[in-house]
PDB file of N, CA, C, O and CB in Angstrom:
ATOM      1  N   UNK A   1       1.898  -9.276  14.335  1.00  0.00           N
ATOM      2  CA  UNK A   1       1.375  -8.629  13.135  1.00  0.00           C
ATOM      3  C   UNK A   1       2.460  -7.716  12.560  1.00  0.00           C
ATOM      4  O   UNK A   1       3.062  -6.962  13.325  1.00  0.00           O
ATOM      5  CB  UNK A   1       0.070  -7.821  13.451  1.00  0.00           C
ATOM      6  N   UNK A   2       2.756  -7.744  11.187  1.00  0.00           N
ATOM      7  CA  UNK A   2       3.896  -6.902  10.428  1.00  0.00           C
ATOM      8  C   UNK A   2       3.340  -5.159  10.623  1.00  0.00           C
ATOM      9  O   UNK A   2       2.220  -4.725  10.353  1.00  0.00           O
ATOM     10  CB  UNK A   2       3.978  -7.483   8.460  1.00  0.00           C
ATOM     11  N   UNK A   3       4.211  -4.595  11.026  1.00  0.00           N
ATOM     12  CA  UNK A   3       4.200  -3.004  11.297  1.00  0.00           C
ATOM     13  C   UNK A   3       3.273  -2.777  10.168  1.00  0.00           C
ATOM     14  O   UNK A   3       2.081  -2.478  10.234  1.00  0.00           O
ATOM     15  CB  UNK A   3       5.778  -2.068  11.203  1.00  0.00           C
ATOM     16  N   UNK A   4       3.984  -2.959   9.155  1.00  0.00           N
ATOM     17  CA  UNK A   4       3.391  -1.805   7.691  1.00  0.00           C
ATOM     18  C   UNK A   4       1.895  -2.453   7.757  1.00  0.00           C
ATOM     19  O   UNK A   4       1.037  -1.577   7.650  1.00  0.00           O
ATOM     20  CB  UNK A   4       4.372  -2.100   5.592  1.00  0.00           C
ATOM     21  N   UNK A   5       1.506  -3.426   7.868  1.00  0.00           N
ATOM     22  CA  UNK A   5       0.220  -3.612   7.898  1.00  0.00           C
ATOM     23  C   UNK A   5      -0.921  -2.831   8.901  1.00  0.00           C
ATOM     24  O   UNK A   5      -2.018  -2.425   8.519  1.00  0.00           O
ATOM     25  CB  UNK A   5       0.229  -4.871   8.083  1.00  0.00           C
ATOM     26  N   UNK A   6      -0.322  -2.720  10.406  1.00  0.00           N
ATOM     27  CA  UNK A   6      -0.761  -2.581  11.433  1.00  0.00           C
ATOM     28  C   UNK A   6      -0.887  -0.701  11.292  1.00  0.00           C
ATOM     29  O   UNK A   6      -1.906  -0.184  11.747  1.00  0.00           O
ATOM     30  CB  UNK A   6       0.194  -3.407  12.562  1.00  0.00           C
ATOM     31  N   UNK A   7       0.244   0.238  10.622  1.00  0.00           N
ATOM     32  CA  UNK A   7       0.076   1.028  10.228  1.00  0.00           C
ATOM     33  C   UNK A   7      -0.832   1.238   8.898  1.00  0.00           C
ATOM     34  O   UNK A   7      -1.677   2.100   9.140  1.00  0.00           O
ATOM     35  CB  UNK A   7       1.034   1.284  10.325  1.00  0.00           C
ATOM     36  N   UNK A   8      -0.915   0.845   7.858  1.00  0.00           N
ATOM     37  CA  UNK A   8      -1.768   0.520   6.800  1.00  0.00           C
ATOM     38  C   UNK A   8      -3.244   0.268   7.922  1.00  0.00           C
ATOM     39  O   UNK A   8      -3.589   1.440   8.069  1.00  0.00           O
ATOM     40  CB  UNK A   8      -1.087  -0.997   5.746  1.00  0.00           C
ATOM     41  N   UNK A   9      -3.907  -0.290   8.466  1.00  0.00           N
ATOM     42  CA  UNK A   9      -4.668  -0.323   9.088  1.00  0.00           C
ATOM     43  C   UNK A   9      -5.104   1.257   9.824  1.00  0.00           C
ATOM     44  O   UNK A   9      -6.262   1.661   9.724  1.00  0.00           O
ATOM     45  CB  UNK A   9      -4.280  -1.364   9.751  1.00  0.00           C
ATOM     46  N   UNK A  10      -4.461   1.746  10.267  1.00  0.00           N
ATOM     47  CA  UNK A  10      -4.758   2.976  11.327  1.00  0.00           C
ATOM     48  C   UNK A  10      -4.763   3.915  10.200  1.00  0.00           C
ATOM     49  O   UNK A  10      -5.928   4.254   9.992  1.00  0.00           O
ATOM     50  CB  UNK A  10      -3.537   3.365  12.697  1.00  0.00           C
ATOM     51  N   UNK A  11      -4.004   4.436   9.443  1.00  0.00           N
ATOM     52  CA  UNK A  11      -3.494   5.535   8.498  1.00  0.00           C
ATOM     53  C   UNK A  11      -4.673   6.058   8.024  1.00  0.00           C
ATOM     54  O   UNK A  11      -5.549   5.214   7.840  1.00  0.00           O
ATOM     55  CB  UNK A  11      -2.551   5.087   7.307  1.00  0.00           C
ATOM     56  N   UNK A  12      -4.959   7.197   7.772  1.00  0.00           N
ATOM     57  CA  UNK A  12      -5.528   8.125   7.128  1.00  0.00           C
ATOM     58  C   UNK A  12      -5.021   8.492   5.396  1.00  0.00           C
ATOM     59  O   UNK A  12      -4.405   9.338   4.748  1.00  0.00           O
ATOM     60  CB  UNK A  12      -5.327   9.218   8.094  1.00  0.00           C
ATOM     61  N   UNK A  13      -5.795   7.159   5.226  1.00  0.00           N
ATOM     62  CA  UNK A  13      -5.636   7.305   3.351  1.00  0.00           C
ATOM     63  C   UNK A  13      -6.430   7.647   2.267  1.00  0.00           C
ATOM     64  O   UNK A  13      -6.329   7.242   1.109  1.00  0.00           O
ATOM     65  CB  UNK A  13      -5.399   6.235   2.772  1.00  0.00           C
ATOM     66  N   UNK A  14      -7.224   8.421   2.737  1.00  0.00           N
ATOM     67  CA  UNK A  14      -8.158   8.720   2.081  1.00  0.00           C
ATOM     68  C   UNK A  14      -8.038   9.505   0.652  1.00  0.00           C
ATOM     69  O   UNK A  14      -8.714   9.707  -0.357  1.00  0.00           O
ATOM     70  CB  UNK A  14      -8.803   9.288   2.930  1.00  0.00           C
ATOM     71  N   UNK A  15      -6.926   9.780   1.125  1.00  0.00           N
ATOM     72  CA  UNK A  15      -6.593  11.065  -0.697  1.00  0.00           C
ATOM     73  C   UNK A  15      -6.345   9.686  -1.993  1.00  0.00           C
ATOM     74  O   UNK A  15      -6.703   9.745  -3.169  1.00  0.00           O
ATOM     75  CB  UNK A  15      -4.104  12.553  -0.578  1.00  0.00           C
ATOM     76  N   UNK A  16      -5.435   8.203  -1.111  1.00  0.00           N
ATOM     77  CA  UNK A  16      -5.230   7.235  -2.306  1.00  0.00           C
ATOM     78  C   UNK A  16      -6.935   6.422  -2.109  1.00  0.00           C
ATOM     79  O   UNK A  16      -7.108   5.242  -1.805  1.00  0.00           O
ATOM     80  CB  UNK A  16      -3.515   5.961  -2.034  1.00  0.00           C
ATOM     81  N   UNK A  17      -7.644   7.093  -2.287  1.00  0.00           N
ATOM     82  CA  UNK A  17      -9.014   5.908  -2.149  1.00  0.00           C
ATOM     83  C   UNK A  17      -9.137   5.462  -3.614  1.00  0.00           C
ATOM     84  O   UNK A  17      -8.986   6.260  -4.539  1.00  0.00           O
ATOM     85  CB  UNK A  17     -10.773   6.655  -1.548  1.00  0.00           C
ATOM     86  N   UNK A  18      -9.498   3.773  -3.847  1.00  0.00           N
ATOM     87  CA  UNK A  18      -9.567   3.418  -5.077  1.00  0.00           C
ATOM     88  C   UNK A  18      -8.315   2.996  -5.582  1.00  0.00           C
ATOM     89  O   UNK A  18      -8.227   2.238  -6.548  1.00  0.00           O
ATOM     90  CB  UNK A  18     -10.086   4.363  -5.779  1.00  0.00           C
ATOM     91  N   UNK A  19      -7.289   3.478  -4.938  1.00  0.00           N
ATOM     92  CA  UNK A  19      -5.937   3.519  -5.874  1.00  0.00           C
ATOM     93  C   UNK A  19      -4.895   2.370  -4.676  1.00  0.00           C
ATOM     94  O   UNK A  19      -5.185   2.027  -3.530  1.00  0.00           O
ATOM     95  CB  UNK A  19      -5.134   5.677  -6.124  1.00  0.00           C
ATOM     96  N   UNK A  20      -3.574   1.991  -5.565  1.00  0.00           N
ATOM     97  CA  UNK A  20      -3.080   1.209  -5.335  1.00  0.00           C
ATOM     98  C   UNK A  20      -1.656   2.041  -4.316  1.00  0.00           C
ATOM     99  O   UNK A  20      -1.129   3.085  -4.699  1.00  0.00           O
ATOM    100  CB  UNK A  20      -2.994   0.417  -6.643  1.00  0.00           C
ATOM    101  N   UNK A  21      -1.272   1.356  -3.105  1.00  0.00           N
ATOM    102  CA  UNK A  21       0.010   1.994  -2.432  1.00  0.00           C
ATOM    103  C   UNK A  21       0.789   0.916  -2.504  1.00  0.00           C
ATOM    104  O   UNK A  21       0.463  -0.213  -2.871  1.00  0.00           O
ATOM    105  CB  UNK A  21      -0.078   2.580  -0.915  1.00  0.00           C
ATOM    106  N   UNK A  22       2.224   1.441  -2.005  1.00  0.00           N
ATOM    107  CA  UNK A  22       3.140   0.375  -1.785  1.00  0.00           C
ATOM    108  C   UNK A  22       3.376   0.951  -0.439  1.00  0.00           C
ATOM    109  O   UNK A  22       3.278   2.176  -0.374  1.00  0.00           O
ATOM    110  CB  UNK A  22       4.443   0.146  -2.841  1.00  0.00           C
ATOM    111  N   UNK A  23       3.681   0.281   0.692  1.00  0.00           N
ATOM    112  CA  UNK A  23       4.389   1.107   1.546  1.00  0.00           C
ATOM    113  C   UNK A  23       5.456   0.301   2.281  1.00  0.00           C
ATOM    114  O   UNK A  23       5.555  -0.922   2.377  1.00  0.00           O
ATOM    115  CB  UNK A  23       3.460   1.783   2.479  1.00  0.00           C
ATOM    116  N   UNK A  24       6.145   1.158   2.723  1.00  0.00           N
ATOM    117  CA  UNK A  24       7.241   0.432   3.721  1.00  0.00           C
ATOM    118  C   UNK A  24       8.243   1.536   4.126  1.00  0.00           C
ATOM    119  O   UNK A  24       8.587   2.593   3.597  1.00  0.00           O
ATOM    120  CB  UNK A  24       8.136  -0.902   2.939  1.00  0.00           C
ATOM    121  N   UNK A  25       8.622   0.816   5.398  1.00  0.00           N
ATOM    122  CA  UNK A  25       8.470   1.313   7.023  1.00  0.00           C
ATOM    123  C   UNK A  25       7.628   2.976   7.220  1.00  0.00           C
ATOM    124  O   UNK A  25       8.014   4.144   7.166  1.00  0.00           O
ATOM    125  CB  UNK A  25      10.357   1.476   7.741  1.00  0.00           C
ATOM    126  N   UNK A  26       6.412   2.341   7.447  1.00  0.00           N
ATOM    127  CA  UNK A  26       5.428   2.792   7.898  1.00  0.00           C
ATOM    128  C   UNK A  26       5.427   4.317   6.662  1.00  0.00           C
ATOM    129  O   UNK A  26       5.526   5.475   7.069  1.00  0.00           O
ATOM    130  CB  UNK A  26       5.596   2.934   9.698  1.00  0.00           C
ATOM    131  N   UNK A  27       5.320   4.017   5.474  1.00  0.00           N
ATOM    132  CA  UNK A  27       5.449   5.687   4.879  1.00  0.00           C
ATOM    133  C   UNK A  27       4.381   5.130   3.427  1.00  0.00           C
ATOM    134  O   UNK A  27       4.168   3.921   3.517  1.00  0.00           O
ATOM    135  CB  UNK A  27       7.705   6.457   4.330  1.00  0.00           C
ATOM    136  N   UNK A  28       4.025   5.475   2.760  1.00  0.00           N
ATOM    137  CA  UNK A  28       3.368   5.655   1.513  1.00  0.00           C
ATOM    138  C   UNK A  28       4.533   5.812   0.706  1.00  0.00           C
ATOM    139  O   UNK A  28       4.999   6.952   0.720  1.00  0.00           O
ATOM    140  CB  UNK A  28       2.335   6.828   1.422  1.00  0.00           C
ATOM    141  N   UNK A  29       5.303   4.718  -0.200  1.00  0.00           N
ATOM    142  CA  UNK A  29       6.238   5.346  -1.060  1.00  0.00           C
ATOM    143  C   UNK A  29       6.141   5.468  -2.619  1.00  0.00           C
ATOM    144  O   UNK A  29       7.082   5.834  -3.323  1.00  0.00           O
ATOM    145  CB  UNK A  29       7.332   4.740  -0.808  1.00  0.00           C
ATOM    146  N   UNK A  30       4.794   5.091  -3.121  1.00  0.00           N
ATOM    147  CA  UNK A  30       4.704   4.901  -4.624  1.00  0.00           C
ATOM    148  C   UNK A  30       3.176   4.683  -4.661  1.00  0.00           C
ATOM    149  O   UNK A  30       2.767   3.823  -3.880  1.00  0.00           O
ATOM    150  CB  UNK A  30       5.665   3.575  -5.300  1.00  0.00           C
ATOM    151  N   UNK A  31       2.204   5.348  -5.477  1.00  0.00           N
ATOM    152  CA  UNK A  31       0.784   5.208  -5.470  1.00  0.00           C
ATOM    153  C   UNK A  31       0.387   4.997  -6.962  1.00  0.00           C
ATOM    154  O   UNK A  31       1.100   5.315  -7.914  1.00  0.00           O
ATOM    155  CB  UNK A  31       0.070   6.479  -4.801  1.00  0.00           C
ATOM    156  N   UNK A  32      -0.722   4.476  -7.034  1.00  0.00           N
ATOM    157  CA  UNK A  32      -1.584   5.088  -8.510  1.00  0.00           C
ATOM    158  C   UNK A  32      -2.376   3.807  -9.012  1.00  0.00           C
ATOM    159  O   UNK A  32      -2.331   2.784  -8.328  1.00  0.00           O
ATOM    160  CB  UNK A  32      -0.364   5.699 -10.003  1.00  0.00           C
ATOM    161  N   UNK A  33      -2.909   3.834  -9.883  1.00  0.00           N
ATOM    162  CA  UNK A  33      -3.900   3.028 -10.204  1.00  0.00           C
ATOM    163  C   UNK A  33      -3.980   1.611 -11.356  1.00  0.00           C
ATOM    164  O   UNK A  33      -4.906   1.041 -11.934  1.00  0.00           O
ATOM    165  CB  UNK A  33      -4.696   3.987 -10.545  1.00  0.00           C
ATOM    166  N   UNK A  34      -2.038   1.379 -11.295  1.00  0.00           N
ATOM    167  CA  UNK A  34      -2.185  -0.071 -11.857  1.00  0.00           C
ATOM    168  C   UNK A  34      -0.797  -0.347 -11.082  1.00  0.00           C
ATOM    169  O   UNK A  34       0.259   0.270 -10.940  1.00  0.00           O
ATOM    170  CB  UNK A  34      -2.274  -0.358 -13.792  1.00  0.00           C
ATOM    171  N   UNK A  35      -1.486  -1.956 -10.523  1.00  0.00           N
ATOM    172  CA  UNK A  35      -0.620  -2.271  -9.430  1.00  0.00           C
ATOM    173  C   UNK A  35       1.000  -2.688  -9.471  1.00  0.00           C
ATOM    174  O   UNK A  35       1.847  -2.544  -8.590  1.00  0.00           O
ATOM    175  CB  UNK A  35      -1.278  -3.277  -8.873  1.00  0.00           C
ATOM    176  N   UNK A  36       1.122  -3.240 -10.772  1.00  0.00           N
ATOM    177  CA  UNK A  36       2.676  -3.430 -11.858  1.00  0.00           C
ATOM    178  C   UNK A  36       3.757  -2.654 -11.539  1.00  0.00           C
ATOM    179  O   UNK A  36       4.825  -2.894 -10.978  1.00  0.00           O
ATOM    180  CB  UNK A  36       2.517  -2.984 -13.471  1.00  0.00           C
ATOM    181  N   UNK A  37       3.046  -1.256 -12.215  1.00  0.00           N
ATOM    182  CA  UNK A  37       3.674  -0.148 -11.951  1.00  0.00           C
ATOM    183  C   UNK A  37       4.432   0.731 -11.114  1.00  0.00           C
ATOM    184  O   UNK A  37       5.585   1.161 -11.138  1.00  0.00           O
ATOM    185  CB  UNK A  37       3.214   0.195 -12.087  1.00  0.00           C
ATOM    186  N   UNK A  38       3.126   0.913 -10.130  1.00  0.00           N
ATOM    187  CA  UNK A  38       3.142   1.098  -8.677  1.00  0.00           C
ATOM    188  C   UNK A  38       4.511   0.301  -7.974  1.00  0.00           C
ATOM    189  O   UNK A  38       5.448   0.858  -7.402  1.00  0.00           O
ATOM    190  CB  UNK A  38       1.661   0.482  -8.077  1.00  0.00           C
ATOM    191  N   UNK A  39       4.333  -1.105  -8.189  1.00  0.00           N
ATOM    192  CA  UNK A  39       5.272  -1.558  -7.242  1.00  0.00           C
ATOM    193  C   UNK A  39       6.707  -1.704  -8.078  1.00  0.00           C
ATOM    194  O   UNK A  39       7.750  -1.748  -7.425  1.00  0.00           O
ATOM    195  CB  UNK A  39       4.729  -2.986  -6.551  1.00  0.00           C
ATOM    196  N   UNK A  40       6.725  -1.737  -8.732  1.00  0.00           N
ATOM    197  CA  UNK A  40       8.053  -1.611  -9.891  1.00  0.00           C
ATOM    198  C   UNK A  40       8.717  -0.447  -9.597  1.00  0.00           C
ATOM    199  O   UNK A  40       9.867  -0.533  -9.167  1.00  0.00           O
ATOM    200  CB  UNK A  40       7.640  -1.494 -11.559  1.00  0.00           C
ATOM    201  N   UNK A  41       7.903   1.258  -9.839  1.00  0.00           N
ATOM    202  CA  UNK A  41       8.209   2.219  -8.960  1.00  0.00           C
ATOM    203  C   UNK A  41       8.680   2.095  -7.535  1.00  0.00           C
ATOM    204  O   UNK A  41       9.457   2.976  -7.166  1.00  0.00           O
ATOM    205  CB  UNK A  41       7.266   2.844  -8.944  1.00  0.00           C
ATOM    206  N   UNK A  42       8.350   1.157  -6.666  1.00  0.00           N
ATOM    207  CA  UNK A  42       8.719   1.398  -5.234  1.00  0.00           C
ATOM    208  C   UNK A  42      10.129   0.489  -5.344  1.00  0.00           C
ATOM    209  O   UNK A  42      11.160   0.912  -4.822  1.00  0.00           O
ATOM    210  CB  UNK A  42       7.422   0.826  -3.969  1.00  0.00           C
ATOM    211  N   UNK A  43      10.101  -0.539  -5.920  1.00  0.00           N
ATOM    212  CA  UNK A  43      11.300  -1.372  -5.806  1.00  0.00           C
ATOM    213  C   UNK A  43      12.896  -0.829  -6.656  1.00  0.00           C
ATOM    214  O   UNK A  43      14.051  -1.115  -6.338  1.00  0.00           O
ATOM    215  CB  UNK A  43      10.741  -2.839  -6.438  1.00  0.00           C
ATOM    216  N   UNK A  44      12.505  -0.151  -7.560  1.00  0.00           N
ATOM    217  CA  UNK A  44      13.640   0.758  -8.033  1.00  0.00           C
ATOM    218  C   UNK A  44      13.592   1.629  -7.108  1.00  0.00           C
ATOM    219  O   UNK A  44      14.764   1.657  -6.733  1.00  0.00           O
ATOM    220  CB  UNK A  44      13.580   1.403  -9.403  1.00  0.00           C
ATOM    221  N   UNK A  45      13.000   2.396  -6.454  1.00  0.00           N
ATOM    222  CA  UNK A  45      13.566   3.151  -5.619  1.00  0.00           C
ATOM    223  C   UNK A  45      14.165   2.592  -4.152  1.00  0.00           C
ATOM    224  O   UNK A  45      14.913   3.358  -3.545  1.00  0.00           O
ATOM    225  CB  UNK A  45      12.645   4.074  -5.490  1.00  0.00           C
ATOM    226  N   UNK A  46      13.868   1.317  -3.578  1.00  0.00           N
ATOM    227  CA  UNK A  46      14.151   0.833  -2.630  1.00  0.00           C
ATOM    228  C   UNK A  46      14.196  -1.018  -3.043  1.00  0.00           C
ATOM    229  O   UNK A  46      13.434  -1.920  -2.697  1.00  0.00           O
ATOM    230  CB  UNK A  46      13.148   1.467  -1.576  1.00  0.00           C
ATOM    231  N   UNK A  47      15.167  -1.028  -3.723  1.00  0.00           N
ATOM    232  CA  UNK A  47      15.642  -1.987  -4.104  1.00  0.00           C
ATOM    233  C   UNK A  47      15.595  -3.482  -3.270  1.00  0.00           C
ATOM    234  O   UNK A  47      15.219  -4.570  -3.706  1.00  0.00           O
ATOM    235  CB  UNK A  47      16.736  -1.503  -4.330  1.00  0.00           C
ATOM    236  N   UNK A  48      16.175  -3.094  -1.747  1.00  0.00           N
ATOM    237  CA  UNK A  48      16.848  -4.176  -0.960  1.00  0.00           C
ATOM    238  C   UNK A  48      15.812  -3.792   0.644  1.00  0.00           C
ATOM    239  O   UNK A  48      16.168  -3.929   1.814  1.00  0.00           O
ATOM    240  CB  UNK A  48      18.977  -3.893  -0.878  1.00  0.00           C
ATOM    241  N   UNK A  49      14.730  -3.387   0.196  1.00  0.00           N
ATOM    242  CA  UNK A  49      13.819  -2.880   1.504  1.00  0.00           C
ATOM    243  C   UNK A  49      12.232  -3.892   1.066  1.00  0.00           C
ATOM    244  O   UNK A  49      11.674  -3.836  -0.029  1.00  0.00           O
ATOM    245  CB  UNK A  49      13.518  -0.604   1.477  1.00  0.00           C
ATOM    246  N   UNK A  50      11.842  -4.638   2.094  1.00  0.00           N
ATOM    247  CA  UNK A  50      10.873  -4.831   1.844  1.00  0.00           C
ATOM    248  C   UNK A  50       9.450  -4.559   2.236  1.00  0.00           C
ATOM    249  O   UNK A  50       8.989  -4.588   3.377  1.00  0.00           O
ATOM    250  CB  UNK A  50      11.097  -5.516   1.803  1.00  0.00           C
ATOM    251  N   UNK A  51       8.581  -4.187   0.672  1.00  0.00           N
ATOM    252  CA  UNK A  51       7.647  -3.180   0.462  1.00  0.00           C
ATOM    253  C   UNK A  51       6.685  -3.758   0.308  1.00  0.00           C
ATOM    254  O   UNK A  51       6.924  -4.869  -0.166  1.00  0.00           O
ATOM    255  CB  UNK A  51       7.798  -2.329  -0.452  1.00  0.00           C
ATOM    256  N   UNK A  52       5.105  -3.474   0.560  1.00  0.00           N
ATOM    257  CA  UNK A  52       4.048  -4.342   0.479  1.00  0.00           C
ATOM    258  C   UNK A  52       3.079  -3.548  -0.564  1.00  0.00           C
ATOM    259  O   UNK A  52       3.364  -2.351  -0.560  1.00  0.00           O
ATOM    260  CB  UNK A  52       3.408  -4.668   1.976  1.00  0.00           C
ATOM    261  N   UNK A  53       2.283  -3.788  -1.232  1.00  0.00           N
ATOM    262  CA  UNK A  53       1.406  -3.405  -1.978  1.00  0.00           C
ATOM    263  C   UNK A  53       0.436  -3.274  -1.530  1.00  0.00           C
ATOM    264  O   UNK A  53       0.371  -4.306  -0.862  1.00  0.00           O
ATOM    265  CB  UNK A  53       1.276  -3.909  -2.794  1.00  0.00           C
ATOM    266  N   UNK A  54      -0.718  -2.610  -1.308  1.00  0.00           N
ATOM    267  CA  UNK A  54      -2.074  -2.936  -1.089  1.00  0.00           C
ATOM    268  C   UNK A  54      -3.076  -2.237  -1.967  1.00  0.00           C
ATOM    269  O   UNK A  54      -2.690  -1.332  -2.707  1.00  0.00           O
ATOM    270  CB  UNK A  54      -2.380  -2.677   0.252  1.00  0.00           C
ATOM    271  N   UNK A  55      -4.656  -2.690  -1.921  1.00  0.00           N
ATOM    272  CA  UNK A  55      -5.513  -1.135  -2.915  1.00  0.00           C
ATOM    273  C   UNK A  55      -6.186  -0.757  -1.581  1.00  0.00           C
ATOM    274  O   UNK A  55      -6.339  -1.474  -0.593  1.00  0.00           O
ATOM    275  CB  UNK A  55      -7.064  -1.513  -4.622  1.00  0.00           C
ATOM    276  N   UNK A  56      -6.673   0.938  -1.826  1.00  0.00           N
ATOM    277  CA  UNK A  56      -7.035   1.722  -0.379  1.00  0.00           C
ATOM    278  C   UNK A  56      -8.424   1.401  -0.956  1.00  0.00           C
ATOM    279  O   UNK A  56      -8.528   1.751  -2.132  1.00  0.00           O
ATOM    280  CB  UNK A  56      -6.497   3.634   0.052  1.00  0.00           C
ATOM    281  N   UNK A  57      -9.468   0.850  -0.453  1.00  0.00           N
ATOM    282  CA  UNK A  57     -10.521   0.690  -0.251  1.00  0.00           C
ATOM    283  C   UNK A  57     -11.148   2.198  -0.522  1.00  0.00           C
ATOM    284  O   UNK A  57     -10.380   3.059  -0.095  1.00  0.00           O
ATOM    285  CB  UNK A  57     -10.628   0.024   0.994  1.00  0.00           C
ATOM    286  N   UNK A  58     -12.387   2.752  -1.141  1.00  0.00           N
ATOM    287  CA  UNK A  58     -12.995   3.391  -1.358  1.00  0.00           C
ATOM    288  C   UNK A  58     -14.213   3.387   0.075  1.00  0.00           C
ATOM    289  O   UNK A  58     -14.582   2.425   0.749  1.00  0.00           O
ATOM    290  CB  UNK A  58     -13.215   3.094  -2.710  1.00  0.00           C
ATOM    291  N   UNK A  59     -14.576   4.723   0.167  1.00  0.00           N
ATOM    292  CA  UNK A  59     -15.870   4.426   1.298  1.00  0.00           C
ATOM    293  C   UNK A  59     -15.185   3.983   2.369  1.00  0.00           C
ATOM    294  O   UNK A  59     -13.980   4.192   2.505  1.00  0.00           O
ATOM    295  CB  UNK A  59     -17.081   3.237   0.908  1.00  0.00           C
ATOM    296  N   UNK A  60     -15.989   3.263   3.308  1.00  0.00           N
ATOM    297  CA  UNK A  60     -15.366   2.899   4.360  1.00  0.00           C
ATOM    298  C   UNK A  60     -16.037   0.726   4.709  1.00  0.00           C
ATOM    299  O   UNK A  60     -16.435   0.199   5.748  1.00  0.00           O
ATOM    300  CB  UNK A  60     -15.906   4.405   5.700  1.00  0.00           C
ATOM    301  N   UNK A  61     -15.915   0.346   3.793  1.00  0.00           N
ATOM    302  CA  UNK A  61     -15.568  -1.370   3.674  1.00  0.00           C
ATOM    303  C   UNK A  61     -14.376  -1.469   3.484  1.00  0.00           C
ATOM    304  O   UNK A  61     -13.775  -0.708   2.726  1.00  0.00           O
ATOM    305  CB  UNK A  61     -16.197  -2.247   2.536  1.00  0.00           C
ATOM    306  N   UNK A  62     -13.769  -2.502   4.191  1.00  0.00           N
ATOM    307  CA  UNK A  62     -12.824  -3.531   3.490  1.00  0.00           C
ATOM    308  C   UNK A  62     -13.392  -4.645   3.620  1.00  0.00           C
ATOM    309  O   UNK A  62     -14.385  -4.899   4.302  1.00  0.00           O
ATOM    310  CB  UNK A  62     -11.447  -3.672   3.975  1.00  0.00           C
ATOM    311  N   UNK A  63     -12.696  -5.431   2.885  1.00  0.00           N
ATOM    312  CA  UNK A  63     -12.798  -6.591   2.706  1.00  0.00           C
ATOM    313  C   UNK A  63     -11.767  -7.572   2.379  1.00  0.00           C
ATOM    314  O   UNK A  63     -11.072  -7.565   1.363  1.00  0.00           O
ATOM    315  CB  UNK A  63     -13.532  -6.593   2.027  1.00  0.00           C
ATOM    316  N   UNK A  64     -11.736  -8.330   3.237  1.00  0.00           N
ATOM    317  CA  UNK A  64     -10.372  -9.479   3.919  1.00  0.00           C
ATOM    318  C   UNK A  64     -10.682 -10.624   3.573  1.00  0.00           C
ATOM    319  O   UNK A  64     -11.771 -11.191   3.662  1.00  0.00           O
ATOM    320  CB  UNK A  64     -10.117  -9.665   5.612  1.00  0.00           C
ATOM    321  N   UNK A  65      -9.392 -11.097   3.035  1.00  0.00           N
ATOM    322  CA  UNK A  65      -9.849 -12.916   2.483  1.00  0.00           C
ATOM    323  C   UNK A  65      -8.000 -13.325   2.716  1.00  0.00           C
ATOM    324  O   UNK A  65      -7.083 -12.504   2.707  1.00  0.00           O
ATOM    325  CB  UNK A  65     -10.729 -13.195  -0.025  1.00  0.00           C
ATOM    326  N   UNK A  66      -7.900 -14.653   2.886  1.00  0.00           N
ATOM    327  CA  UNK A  66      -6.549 -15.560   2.822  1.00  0.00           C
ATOM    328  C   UNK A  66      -6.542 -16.078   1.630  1.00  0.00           C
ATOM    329  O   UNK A  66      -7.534 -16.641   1.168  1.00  0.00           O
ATOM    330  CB  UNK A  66      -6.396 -16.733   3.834  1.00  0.00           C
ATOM    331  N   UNK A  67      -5.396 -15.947   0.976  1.00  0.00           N
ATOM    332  CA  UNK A  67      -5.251 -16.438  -0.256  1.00  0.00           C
ATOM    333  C   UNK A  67      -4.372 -18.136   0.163  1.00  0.00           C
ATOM    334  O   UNK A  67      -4.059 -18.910  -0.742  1.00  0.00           O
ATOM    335  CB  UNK A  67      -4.304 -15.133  -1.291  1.00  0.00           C
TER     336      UNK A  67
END
């Protein structure tokens, strides 16, 4: 299983609830609430690092599907 996920899993994210993260190696590096943006922000700042997107679930559901 990829770290950033496995951390993304455990993390205490409750302040981004609703809202969109990028993260990578294991940190929160770019947040907010349209996902474009968000990750456009993380990749100018970390160009040659690879960063994952996710949205923080509100409440306490997730919900998991394979694309």
């Amino acid at each position: 299983m990829d770290n950033n996920y496995e951390w993304f899993l455990r993390a205490d994210l409750r302040k981004y609830a609703g809202k969109y993260v990028v993260i990578c190696k294991k940190k929160v590096i770019s947040s907010g609430l349209d996902p474009g943006k968000v990750y456009e922000k993380a990749k100018i700042k970390n160009p040659k690092k690879e960063v994952v997107l996710w949205k923080v679930p509100t409440g306490n559901t997730f919900i998991f599907f394979e694309l």
